[in-house]
N, C-alpha and C positions, 0 to 999 in steps of 0.2 A: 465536366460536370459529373460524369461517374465515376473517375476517379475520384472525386474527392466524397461523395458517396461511399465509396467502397474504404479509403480511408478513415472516415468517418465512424465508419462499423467497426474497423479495426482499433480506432482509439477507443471506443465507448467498450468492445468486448476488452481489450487491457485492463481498463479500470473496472469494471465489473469484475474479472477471474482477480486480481490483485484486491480490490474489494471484499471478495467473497475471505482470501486468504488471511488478510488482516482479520479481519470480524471471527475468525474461527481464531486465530491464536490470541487477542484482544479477551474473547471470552473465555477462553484459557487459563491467562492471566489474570482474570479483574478477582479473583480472592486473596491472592498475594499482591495487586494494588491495594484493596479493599484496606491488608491489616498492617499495611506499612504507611499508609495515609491514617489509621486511626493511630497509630505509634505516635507517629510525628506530630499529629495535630493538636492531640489531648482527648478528653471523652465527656464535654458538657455536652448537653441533650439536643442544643442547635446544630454544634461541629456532628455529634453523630450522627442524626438528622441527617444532614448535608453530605455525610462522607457514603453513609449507605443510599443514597438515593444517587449519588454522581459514581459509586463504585460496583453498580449493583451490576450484574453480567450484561442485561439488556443493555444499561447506559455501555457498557465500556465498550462492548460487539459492535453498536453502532457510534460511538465516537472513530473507536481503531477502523471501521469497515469505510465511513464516511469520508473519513480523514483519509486512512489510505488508497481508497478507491481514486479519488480526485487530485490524490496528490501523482500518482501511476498516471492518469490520463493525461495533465499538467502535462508532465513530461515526455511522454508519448508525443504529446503533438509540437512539443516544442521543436525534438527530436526527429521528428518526421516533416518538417516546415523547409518547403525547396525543393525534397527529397522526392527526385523523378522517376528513377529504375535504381534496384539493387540487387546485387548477381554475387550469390556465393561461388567462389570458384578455389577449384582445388589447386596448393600450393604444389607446384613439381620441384622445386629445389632440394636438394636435400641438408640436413644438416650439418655439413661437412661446409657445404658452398657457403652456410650463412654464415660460418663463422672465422669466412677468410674475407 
């Protein structure tokens, strides 16, 4: 039970910090979406409409933030499903041995 509490915390903080990173480069980007969507579309007063409301920073930070947040957790736990102890341990071989 506490494990999976404690893994729990650790999926939801993945997707939140991946979250957070998306929505910041997302916002970054949504001006250079903005004029390559009004490029391609055309410039009637509906499509413009439409392209600045769906391109506008706020939309893109929370599309990229939402999307990537959920998509990081997804796979977090996909990732983490079974998985009962993990031990980094240091390699003594050296690379002379690996490559006979």
């Amino acid at each position: 039970q506490k494990e999976n509490i404690i893994r729990g915390l650790k999926i939801g903080t993945a997707g939140v910090v991946a979250g957070t990173l998306f929505a910041v480069t997302g916002g970054l980007a949504a001006p250079g979406i903005a004029a390559g969507l009004a490029t391609i579309i055309g410039s009637t007063a509906a499509t413009t409409a439409a392209v600045v409301t769906l391109t506008s920073t706020a939309a893109v930070t929370t599309i990229f933030g939402v999307g990537g947040g959920g998509l990081v957790a997804s796979k977090m736990k996909n990732r983490t499903d079974g998985l009962t102890e993990f031990v980094i341990r240091k390699d003594d071989t050296t690379r002379d041995d690996k490559n006979n």
